[in-house]
VOFI-160523 format. One line per 10 residues: number of its first residue (from 1); their letters; for each residue x, y, z of C-alpha. Coordinates in nm, 2 decimals. Layout:
REM VOFI-160523
NUM	A	X:Y:Z | ... .
***
This chain:
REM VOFI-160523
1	XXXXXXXXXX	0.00:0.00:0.00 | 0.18:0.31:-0.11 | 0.03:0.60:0.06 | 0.08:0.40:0.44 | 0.46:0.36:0.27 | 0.46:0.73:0.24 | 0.37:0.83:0.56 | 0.55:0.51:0.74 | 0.89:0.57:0.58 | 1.02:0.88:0.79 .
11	XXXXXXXXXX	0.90:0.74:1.09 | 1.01:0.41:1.01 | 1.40:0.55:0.93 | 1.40:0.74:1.27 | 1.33:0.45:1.42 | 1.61:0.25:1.29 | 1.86:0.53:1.31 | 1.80:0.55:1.70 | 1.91:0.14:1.71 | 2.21:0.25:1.46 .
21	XXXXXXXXXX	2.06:0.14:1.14 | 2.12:0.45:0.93 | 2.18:0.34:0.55 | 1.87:0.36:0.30 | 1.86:-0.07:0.17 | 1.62:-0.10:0.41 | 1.37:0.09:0.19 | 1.38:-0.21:-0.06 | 1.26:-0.44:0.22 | 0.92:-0.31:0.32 .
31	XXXXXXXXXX	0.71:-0.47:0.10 | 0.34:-0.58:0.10 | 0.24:-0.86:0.38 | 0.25:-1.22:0.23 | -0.03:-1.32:0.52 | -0.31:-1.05:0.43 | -0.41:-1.09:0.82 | -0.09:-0.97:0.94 | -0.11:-0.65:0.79 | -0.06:-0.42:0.49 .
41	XXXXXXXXXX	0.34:-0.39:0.51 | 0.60:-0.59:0.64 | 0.96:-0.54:0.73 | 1.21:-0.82:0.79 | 1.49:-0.76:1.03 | 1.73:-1.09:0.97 | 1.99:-0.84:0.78 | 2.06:-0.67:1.10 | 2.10:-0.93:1.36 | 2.44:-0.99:1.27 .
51	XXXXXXXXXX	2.51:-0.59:1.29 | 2.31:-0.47:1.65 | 2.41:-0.86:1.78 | 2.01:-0.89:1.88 | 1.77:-1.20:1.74 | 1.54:-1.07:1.43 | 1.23:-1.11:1.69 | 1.42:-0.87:1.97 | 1.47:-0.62:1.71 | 1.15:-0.62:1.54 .
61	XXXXXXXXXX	1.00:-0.60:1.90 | 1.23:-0.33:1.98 | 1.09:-0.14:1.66 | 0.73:-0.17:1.75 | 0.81:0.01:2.10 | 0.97:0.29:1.91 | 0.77:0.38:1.60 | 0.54:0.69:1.71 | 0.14:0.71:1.69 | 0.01:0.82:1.38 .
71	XXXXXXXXXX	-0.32:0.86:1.21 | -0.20:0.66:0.90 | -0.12:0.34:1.12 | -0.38:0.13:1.29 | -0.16:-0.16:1.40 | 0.21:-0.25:1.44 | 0.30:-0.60:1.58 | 0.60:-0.80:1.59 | 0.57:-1.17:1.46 | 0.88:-1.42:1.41 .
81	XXXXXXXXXX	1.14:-1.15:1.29 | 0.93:-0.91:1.07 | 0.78:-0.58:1.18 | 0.41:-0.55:1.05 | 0.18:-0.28:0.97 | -0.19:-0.20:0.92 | -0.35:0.10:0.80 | -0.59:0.28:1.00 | -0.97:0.25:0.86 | -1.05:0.57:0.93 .
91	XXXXXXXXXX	-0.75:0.72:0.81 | -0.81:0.53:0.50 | -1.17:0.66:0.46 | -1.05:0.97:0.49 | -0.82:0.94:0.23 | -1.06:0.73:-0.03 | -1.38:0.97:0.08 | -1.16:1.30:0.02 | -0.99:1.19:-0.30 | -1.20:0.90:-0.46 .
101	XXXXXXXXXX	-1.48:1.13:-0.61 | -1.41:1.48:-0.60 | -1.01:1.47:-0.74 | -1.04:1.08:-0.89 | -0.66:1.08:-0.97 | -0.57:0.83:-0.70 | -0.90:0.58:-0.76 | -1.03:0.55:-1.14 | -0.93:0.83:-1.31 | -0.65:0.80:-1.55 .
111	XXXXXXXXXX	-0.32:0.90:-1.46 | -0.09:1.11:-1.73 | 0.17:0.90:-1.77 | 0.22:0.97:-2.15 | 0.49:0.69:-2.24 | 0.44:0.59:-2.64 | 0.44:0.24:-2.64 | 0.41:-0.01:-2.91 | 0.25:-0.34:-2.79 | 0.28:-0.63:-3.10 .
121	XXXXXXXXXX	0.08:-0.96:-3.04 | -0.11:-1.24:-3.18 | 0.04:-1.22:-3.51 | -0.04:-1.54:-3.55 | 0.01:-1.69:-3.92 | -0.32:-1.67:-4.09 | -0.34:-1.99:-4.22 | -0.70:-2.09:-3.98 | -0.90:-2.02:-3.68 | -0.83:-1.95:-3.37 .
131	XXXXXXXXXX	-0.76:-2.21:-3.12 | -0.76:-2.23:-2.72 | -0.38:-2.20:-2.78 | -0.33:-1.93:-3.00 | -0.56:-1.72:-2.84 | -0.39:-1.69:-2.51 | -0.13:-1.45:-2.68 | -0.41:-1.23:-2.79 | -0.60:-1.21:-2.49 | -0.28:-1.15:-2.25 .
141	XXXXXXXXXX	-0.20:-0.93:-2.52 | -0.46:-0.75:-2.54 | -0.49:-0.74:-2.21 | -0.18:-0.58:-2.14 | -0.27:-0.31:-2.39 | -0.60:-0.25:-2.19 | -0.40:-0.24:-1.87 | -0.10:0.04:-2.00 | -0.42:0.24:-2.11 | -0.57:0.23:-1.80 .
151	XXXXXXXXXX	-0.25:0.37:-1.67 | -0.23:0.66:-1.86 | 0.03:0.53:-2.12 | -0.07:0.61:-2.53 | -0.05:0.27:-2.65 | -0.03:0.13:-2.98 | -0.18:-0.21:-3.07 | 0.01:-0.40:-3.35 | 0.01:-0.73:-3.57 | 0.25:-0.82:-3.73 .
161	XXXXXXXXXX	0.10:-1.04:-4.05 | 0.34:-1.31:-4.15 | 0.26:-1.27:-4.56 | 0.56:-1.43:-4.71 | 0.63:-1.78:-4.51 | 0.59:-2.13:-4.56 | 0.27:-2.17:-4.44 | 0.08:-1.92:-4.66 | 0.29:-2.10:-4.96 | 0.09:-2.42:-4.84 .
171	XXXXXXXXXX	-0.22:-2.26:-4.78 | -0.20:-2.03:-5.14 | -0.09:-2.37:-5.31 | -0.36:-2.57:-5.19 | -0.61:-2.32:-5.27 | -0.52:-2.30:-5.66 | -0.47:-2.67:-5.66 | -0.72:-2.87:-5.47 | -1.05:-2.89:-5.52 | -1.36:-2.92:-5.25 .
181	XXXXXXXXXX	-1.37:-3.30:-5.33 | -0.92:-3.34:-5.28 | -1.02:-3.15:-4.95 | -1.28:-3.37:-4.81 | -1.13:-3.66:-4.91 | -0.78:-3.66:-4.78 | -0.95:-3.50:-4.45 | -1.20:-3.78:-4.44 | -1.14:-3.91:-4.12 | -1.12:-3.61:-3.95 .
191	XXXXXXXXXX	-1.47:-3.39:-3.82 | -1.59:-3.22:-4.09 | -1.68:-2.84:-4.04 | -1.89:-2.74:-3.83 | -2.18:-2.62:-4.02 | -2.24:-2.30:-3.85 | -1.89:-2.20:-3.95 | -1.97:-2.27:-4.29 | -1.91:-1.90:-4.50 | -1.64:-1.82:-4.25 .
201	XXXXXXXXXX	-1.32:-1.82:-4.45 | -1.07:-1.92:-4.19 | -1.30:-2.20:-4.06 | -1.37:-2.33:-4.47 | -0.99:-2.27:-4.57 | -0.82:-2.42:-4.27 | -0.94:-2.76:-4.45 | -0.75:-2.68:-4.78 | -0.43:-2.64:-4.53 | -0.47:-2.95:-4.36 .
211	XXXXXXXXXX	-0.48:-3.17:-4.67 | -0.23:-2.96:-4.81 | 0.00:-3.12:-4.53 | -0.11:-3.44:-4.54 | -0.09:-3.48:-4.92 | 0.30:-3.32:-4.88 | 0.37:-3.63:-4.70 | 0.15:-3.92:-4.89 | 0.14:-3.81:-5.26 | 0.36:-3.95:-5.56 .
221	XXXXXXXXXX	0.42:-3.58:-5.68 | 0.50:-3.49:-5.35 | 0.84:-3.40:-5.45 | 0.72:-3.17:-5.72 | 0.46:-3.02:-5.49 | 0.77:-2.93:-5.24 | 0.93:-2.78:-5.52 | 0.63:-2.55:-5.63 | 0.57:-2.43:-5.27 | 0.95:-2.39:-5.25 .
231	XXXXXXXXXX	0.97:-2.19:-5.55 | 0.69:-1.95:-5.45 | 0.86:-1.89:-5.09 | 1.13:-1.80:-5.27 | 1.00:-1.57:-5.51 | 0.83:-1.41:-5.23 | 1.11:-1.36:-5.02 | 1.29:-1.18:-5.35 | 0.99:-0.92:-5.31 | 0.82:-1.09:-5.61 .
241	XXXXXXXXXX	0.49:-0.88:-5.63 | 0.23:-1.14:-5.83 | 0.33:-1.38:-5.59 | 0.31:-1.19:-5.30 | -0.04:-1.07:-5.44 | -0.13:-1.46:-5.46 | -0.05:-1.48:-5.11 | -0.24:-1.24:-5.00 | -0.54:-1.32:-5.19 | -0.45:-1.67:-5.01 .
251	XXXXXXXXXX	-0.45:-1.54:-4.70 | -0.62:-1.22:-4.64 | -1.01:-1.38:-4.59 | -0.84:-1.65:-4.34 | -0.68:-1.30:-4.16 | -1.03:-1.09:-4.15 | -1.24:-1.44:-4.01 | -0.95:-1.44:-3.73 | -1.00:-1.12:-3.63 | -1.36:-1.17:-3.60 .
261	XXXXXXXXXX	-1.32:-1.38:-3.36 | -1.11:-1.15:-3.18 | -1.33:-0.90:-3.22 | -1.57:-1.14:-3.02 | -1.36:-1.08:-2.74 | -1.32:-0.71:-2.77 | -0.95:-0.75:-2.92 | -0.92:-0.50:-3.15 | -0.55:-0.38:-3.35 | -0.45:0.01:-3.41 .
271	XXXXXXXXXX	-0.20:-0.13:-3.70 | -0.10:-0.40:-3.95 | 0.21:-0.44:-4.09 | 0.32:-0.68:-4.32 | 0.64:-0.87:-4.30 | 0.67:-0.82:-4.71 | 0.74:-0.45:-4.68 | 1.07:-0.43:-4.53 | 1.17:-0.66:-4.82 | 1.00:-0.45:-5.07 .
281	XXXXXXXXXX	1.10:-0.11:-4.94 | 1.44:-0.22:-4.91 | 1.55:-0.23:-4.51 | 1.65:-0.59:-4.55 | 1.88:-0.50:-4.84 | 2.09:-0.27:-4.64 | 2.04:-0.43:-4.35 | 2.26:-0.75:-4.50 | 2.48:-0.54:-4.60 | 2.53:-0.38:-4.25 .
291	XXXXXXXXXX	2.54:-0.76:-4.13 | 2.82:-0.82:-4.41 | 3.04:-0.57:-4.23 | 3.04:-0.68:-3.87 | 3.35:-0.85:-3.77 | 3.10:-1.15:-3.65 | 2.99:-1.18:-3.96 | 3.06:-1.57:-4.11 | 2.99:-1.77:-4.44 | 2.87:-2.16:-4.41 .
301	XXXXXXXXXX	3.01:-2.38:-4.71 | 2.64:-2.37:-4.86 | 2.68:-1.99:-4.88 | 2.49:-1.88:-4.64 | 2.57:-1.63:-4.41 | 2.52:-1.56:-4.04 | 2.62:-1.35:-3.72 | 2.84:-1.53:-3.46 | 2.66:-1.40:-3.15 | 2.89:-1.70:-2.91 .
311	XXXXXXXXXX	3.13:-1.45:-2.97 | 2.92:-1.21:-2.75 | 2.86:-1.45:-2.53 | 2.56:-1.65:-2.64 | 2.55:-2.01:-2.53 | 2.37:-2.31:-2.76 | 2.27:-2.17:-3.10 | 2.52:-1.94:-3.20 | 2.51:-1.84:-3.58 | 2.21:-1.64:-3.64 .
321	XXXXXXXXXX	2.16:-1.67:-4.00 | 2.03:-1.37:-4.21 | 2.07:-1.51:-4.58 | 2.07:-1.81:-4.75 | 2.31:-1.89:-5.02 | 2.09:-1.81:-5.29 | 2.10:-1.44:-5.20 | 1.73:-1.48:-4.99 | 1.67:-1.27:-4.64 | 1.55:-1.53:-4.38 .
331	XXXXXXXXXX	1.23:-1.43:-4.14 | 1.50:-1.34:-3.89 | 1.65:-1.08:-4.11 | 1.28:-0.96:-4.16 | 1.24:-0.95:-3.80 | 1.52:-0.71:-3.70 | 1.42:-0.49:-3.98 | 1.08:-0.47:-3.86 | 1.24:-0.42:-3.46 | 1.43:-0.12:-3.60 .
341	XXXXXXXXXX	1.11:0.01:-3.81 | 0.91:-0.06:-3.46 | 1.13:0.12:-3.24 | 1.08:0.42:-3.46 | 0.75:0.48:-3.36 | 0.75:0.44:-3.00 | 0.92:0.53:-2.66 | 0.88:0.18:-2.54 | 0.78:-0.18:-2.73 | 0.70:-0.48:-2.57 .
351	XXXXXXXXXX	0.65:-0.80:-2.76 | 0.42:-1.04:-2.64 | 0.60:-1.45:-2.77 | 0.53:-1.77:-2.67 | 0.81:-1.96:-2.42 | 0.95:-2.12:-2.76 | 1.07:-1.81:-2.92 | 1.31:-1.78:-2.60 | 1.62:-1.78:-2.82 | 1.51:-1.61:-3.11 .
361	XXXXXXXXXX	1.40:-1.31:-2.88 | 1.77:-1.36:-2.74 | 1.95:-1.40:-3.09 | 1.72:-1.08:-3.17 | 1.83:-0.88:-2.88 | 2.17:-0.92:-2.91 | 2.19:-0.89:-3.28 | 1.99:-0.55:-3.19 | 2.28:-0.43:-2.93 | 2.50:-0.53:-3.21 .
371	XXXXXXXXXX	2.35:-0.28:-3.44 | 2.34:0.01:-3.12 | 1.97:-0.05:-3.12 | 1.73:-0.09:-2.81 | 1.61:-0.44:-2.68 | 1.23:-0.46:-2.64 | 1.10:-0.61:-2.35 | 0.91:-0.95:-2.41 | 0.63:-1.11:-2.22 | 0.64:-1.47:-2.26 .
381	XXXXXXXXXX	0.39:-1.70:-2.22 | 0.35:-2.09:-2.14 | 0.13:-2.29:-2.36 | -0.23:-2.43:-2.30 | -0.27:-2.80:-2.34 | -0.49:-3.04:-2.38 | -0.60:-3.31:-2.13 | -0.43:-3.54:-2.43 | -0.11:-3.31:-2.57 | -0.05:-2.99:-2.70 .
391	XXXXXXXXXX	-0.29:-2.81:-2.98 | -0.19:-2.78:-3.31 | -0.38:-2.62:-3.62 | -0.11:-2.86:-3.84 | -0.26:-3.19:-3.67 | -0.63:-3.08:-3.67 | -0.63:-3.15:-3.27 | -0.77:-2.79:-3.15 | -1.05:-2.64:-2.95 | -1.17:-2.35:-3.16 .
401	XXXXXXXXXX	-1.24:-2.03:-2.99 | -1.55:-1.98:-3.20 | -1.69:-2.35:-3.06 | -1.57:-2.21:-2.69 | -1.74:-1.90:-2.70 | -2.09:-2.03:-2.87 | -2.05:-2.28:-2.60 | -1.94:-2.03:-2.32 | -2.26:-1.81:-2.48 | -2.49:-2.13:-2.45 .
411	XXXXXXXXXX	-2.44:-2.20:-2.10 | -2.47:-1.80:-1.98 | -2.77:-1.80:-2.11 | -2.94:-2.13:-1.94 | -2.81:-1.96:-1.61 | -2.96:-1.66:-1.71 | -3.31:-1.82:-1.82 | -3.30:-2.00:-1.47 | -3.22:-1.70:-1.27 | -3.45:-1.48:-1.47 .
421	XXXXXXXXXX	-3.70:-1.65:-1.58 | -3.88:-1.30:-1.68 | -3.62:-1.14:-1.87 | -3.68:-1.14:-2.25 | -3.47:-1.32:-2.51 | -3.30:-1.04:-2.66 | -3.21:-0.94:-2.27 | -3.06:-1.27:-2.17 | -2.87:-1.29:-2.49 | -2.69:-0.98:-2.47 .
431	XXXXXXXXXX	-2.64:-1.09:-2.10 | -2.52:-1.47:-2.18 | -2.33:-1.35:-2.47 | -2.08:-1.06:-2.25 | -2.12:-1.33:-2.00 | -1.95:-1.61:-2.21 | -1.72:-1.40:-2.38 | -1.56:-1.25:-2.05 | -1.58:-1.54:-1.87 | -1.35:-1.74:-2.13 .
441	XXXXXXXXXX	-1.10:-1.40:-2.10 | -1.06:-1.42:-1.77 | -1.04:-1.79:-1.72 | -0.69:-1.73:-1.93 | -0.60:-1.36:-1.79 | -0.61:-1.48:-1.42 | -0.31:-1.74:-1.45 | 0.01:-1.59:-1.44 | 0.19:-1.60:-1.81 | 0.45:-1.80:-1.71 .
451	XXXXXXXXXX	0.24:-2.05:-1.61 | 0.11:-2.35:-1.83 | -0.24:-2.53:-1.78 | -0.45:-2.78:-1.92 | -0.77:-2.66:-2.14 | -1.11:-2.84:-1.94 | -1.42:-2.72:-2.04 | -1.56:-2.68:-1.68 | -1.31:-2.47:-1.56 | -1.30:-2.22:-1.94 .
461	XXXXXXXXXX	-1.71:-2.14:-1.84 | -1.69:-2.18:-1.46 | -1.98:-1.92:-1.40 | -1.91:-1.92:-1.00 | -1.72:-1.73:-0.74 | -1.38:-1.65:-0.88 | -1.51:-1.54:-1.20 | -1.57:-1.29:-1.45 | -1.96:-1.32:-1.40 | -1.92:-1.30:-1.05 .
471	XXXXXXXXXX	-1.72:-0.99:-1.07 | -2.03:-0.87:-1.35 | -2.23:-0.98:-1.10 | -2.06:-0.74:-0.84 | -2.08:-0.43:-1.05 | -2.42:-0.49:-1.20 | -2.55:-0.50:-0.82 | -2.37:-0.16:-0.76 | -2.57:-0.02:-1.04 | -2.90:-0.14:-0.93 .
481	XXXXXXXXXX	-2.86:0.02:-0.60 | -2.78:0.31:-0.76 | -3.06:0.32:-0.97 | -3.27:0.22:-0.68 | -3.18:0.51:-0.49 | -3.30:0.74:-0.80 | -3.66:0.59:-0.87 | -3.71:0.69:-0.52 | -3.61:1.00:-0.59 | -3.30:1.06:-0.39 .
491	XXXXXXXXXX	-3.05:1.34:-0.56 | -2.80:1.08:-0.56 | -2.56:1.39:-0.73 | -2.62:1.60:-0.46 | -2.52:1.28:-0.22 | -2.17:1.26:-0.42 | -2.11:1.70:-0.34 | -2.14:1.61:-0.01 | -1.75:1.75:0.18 | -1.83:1.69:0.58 .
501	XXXXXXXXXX	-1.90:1.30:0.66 | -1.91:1.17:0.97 | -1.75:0.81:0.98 | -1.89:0.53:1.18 | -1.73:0.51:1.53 | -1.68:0.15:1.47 | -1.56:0.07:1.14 | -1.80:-0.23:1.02 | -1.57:-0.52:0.85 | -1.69:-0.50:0.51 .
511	XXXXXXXXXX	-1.60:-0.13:0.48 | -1.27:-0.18:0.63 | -1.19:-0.48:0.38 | -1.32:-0.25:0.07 | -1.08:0.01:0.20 | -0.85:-0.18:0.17 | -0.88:-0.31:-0.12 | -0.91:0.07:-0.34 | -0.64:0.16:-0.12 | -0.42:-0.07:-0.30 .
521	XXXXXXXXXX	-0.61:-0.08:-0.67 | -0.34:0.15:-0.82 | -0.04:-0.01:-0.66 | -0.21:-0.36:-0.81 | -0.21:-0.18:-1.17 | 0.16:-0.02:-1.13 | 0.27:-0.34:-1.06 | 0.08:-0.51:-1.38 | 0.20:-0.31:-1.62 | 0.56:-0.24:-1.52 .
531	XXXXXXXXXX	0.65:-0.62:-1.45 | 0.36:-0.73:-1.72 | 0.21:-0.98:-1.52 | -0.19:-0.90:-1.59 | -0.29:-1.18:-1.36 | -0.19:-0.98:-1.06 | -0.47:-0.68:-1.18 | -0.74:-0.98:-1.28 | -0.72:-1.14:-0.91 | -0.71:-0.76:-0.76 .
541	XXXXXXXXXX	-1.06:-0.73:-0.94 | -1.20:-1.05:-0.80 | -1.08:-0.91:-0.44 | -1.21:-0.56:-0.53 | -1.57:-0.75:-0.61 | -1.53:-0.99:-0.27 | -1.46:-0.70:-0.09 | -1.78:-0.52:-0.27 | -2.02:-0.81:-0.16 | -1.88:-0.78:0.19 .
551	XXXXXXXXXX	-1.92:-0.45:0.20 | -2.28:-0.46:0.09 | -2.36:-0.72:0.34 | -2.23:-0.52:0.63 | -2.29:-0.17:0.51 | -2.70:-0.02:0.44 | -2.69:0.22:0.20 | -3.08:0.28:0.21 | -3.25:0.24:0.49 | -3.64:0.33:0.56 .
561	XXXXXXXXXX	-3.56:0.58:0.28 | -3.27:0.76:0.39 | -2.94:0.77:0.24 | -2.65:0.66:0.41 | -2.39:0.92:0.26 | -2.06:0.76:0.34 | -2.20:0.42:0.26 | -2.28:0.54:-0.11 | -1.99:0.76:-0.20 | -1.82:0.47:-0.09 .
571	XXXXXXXXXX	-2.05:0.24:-0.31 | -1.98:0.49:-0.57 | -1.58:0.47:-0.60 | -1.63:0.08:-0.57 | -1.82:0.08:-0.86 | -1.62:0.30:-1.05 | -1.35:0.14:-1.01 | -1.52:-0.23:-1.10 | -1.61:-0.07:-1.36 | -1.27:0.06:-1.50 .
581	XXXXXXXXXX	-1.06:-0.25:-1.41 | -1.32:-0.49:-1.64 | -1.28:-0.22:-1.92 | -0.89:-0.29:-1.86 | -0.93:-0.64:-1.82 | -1.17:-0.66:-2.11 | -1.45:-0.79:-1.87 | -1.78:-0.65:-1.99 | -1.93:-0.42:-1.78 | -2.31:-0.44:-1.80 .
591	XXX	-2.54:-0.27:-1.56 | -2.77:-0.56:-1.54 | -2.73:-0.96:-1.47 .
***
């Protein structure tokens, strides 16, 4: 909690200067409480046993006799060697009462923060839908866009759209060579398509990709199929335009049903850039050249060339190749061209990759500081699996995000039609479908990146407590009380202008726990976005919307048909600032469930 940080700092380094602690590490050491019960801050004082010859627990005891009273600090206690510290509830009313409405910088309201920053994800190779697996880069993505926005930061949303590779050759290939009979025929063991995704380009031409791949490996001409796609690639990575035009004509229908899907889930992109241009425009000319020049430059016996980054000290993989021996740029080459085109346009660019492009974000980094460019920051993620292995669009073994979501959609609204029995249909589906659509968000945006899991249905539309309907659920309840309060006629503005409040002598749980938790909303989103970790702002929600409900329970805010005051400005931040965190989480916030 920042603000009990600033006012327990000073008195916190008198303290230690009177036991003969006087240099400033220590700052680095109070930190937010692991247990949540032992306080807000905590301060370990193992480092200085050796130093004042005194156990960690007579120190920290020492500590708590000296540190002062102050309005800011409810509680200090000494527990096994760490010094712990809870805010005061009224001095954290005060604060959230004073600042949360009328001024809104510290609770809701934007901060300036003004950094450019160029945010590239998904770019995922438009070759079929969506799956389970792919999408986890654009919702943490996205995400993390949302999040840097909410913070104040101009962000830029980019894909990056892989025109030239392999796998639109295959795709572009199969689409001028197969016919619908080939496709259904070499695929005939598989599913066939789901007929409501019949028309949608990326589900229909997905099919021609797949027998593509398997006819590469069973046909007699397969040789001279390898060649054809070969030769296109090639051509392509030349800058040939016709074929590059065939690839796009390949490609670009599969790209817009993709982002459909996205759009589903409120992803949206500020920018496309295509991997072609820095080939046609030239960068990856001179940029081999440049390469050519470096004294770790090297030539293989085939001709091709590559950068010898063991020399800088890179362990494994060394060479990073940048041309073949037929003249060709590789997608690496393409890659740092783009990075030095990207950091052009922005203060700051973060790349969002899954773990297995570990190395090539290193082999890009360094080859980067090679060229006295900057090094974007990356935020990797693990993969999703399946209960049975790993998804893959190339195998066919996949759960599509459109089949998630209708599904997701279908079971919000049978929940809905139980609990509402009244509502009409166009009601519940507008409910069940930002119901279904957030819930399968968060379900992903809650785990931390790093972290792989297993795809199960039942958990993906969990519709319970720790979810993104029961945060909906949260906010939707603060709007009907406030909407209560207005049909009966309460002047809930003139509630909001009110300056003098009188607190409750006894601080009622709930309210203290909802204190809490705004007191610590915008430390939560610091923390997100600088160490891009989104999970830590999703489970800050879900506490901001447990607190809410405790709140509620303990707290009237109409009663007989007076207006509590304090109770509703307090109601009012709360939902604010539900409301705000969904928007950056890409929870839907509706007003009614």
């Amino acid at each position: 909690m920042q603000i009990l940080r600033d006012a327990l700092e000073p008195m916190l380094e008198a303290a230690l200067k009177s036991v003969g602690i006087e240099n400033s590490h220590w700052k680095s050491m109070l930190a937010p409480s692991r247990e949540h019960d032992q306080g807000d801050l905590s301060f370990p004082c193992f480092p200085f046993s050796k130093q004042l010859g005194k156990s960690p627990a007579d120190i920290a005891q020492q500590l708590s006799s000296i540190i002062p009273q102050h309005d800011a600090i409810g509680e200090v206690n000494a527990v096994g060697g760490y010094l712990n510290f809870k805010a005061d509830s009224a001095w954290m009313a005060e604060i959230v009462l004073n600042n949360g409405i009328r001024i809104g910088d510290a609770y809701g309201k934007k901060p300036n923060n003004q950094s450019n920053i160029l945010i590239e994800h998904t770019s995922a190779n438009p070759n079929g839908p969506f799956h389970v697996g792919r999408a986890r880069n654009a919702i943490l993505g996205d995400t993390l866009v949302r999040l840097h926005r909410l913070y104040g930061n101009n962000v830029r949303a980019e894909y990056y759209v892989d025109d030239m590779g392999k796998q639109v050759g295959v795709l572009a290939w199969a689409l001028d060579n197969l016919s619908e009979s080939d496709v259904e025929q070499t695929l005939s063991e598989r599913e066939p398509i789901n007929p409501k995704w019949r028309g949608k380009a990326d589900h229909e031409r997905v099919r021609w990709y797949q027998a593509a791949q398997e006819i590469r490996k069973i046909r007699e001409d397969k040789e001279e199929i390898e060649n054809e796609i070969g030769r296109m690639v090639h051509a392509s990575e030349h800058g040939d335009q016709a074929v590059l035009d065939a690839f796009e004509a390949a490609y670009q229908p599969v790209l817009e049903g993709m982002l459909s899907t996205l759009g589903r889930l409120g992803i949206e992109f500020d920018t496309f850039t295509k991997e072609s241009m820095f080939v046609t425009n030239g960068d990856v000319a001179k940029l081999m050249t440049k390469f050519q020049s470096l004294d770790i430059h090297g030539t293989a016996e085939n001709g091709a060339e590559f950068l010898d980054l063991g020399a800088r000290g890179l362990k494994g993989k060394t060479e990073f190749f940048f041309r073949r021996g037929d003249g060709s740029s590789l997608y690496a080459t393409r890659d740092i061209a783009y990075h030095i085109w990207k950091w052009k346009q922005c203060d700051e660019l973060i790349n969002v990759l899954g773990e297995d492009h570990k190395l090539q974000a290193k082999q890009v980094g360094m080859t980067l500081t090679e060229l006295g460019q900057k090094v974007p920051e990356v935020m990797f993620y693990s993969f999703i699996k399946l209960p049975e292995g790993k998804m893959s669009t190339r195998k066919g073994n996949v759960v599509y995000m459109d089949d998630l979501l209708e599904e997701a959609r279908a079971q919000a609204a049978a929940v809905v039609r139980e609990l509402h029995p009244d509502y009409l249909n166009e009601t519940i589906e507008e409910i069940a479908e930002a119901a279904g659509t957030s819930a399968v968000r968060f379900n992903i945006i809650k785990k931390s990146p790093d972290k792989g899991f297993t795809f199960r249905w039942e958990e993906a539309l969990a519709f319970e407590g720790g979810s993104a309907p029961f945060i909906m659920y949260s906010h939707a309840r603060a709007c009907s009380i406030v909407e209560k309060c207005q049909q009966q006629g309460i002047d809930t503005a003139s509630a909001l202008a009110v300056d003098s409040l009188e607190l409750p002598e006894q601080m009622p749980k709930g309210m203290t726990e909802l204190l809490r938790s705004i007191c610590v909303y915008n430390d939560v989103l610091s923390k997100a976005v600088n160490e891009r970790r989104p999970h830590l702002f999703a489970n800050q929600i879900l506490h901001l919307a447990t607190s809410f409900n405790s709140f509620y329970r303990d707290c009237m805010i109409l009663k007989d048909g007076e207006l509590n005051i304090v109770n509703f400005q307090l109601l009012e931040i709360a939902r604010n600032l539900l409301r705000t965190g969904m928007e950056g989480l890409g929870i839907v916030p509706i007003e009614k469930m």
